[in-house]
C-alpha positions as CSV (number, residue, x, y, z in Angstrom):
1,X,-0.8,4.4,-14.9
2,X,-1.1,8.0,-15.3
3,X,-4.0,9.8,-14.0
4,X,-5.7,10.3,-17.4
5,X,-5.9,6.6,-17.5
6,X,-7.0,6.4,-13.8
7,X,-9.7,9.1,-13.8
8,X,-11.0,6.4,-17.2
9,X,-10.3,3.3,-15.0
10,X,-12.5,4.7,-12.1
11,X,-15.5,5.9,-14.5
12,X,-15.6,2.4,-15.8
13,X,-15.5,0.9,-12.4
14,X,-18.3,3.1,-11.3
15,X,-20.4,2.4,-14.2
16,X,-20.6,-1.4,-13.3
17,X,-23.3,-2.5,-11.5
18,X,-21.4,-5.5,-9.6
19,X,-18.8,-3.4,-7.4
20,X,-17.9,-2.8,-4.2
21,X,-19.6,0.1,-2.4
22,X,-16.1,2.1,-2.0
23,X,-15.8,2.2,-5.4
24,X,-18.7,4.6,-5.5
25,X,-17.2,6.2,-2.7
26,X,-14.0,6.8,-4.7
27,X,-15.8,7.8,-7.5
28,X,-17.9,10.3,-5.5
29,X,-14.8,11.7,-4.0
30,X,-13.4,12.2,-7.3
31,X,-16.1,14.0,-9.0
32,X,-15.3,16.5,-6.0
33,X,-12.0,16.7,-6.2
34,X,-11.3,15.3,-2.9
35,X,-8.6,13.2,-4.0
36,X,-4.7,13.2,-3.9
37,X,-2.7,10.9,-6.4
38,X,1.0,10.1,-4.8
39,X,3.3,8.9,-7.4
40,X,6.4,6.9,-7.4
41,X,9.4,8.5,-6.6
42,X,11.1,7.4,-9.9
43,X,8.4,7.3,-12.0
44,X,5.4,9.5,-13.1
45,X,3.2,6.2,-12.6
46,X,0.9,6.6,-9.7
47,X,1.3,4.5,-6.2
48,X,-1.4,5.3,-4.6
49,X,-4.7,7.1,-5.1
50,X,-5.8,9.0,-1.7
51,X,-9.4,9.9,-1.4
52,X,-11.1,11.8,1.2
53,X,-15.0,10.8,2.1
54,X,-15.6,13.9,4.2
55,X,-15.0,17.2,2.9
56,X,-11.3,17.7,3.4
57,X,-9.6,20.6,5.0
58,X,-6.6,22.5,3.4
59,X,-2.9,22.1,4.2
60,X,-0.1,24.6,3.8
61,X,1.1,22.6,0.8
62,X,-1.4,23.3,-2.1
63,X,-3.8,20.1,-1.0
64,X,-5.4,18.2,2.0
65,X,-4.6,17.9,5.2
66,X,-4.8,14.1,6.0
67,X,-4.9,14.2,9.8
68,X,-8.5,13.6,11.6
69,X,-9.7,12.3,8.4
70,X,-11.7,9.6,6.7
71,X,-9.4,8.0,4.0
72,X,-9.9,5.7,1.5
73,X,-5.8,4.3,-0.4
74,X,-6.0,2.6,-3.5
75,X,-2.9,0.9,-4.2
76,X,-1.5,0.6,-7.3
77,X,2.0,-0.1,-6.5
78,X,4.4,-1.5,-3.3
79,X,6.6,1.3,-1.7
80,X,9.5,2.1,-3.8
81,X,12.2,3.8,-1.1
82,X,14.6,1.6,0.1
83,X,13.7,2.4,3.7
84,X,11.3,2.2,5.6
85,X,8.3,5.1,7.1
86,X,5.9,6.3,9.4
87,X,2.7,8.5,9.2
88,X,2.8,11.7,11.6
89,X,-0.6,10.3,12.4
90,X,-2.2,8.1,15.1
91,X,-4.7,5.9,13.2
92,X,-6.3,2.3,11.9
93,X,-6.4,1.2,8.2
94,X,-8.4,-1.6,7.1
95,X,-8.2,-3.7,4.2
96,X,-11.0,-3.8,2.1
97,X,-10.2,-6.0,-1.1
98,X,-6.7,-7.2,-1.9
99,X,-4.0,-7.0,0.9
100,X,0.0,-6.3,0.8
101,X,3.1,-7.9,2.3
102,X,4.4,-5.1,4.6
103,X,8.0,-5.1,6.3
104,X,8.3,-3.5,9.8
105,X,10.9,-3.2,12.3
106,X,9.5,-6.2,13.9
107,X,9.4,-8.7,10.5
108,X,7.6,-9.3,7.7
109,X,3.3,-9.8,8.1
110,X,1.1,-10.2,5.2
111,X,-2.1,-8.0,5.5
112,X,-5.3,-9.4,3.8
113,X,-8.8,-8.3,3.3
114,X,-10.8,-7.2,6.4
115,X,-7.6,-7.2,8.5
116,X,-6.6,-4.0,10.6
117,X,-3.8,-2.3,11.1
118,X,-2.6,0.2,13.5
119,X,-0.9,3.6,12.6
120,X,1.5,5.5,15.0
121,X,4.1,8.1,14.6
122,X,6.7,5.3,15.7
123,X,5.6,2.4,13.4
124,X,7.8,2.4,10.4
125,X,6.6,-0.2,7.3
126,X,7.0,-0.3,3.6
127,X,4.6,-2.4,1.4
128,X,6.9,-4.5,0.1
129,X,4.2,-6.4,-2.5
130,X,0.7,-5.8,-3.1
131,X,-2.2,-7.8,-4.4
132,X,-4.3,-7.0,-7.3
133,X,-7.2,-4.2,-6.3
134,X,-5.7,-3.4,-2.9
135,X,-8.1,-0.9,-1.2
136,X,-8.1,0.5,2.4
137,X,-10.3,2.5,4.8
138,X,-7.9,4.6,6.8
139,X,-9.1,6.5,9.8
140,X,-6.3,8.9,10.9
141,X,-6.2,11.1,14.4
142,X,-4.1,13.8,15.5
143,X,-0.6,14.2,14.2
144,X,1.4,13.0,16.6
145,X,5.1,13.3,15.1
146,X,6.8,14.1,11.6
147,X,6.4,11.7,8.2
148,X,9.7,10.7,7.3
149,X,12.1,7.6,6.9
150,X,14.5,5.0,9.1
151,X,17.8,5.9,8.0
152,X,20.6,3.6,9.6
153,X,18.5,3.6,13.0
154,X,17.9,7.2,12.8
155,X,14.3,9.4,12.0
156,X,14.9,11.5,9.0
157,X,12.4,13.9,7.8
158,X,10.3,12.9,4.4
159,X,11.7,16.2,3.1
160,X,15.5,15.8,3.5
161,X,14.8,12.3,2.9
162,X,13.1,12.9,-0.7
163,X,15.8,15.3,-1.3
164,X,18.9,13.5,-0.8
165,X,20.3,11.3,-3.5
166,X,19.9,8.1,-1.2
167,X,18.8,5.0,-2.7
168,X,14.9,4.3,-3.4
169,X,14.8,1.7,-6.1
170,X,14.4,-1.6,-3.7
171,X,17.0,-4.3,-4.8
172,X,17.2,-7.7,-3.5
């Protein structure tokens, strides 16, 4: 799904009268422009919708800083890198509707609606499936470390990472 067809998707979602509240949430967010789409890295499809439900402050990148905020992920897509990452920020995400199957260092745990998780700068994870409608409330704190990926044991930085010509397209 490009964003086109997302921005449609959302208006329609909006528009019904049985929905979930974060739905208006989203669509509030949207209208704003407090939203961030994150694509797949081998593919202009989207992976995950990020919205922000308090004004947003600006990073040095061109969009939001997501640390210290109020988040709401719609998933459209499982993680597509071959390895597994952290978040540079401490914080709790909640599932709302849907839930994932997410691989850490310590196994596999399937996540389902009105579950929590934790987030720290040490957790790695990668959704490795995803349910239908998979939405989250993310709470983030302070940044507490860099984003990147577990490379052979080792903490490599999101931007060498998405710049080398390792491996993302999972194969089992």
């Amino acid at each position: 799904m490009n964003l086109e067809q997302y921005f449609s998707y959302l208006k329609n979602e909006a528009a019904k009268e049985d929905k979930p509240y974060w739905i208006d949430l989203a669509y509030q967010s949207l209208q704003k422009g407090w939203y961030r789409e994150i694509l797949g890295r081998h593919s202009e499809d989207i992976y995950l919708v990020r919205f922000w439900l308090s004004e947003p402050k600006p990073n040095t990148k061109g969009s939001y800083s997501s640390r210290n905020s109020l988040l709401l992920h719609h998933f459209l897509k499982p993680d597509d890198d071959a390895h597994l990452h952290n978040h540079p920020w401490t914080g709790i995400s909640t599932i709302l509707s849907g839930g994932y199957v997410e691989e850490t260092l310590a196994g596999i745990q399937e996540m389902k609606a009105l579950q929590s998780n934790s987030i720290t700068a040490d957790k790695y994870h990668r959704v490795k499936s995803l349910e239908d409608n998979t939405w989250s409330l993310v709470h983030t704190g302070d940044k507490e470390g860099e984003w990147g990926f577990l490379v052979d044991g080792k903490h490599i930085h999101y931007m060498e990472y998405l710049d080398d010509e390792a491996p993302s397209e999972v194969t089992v």
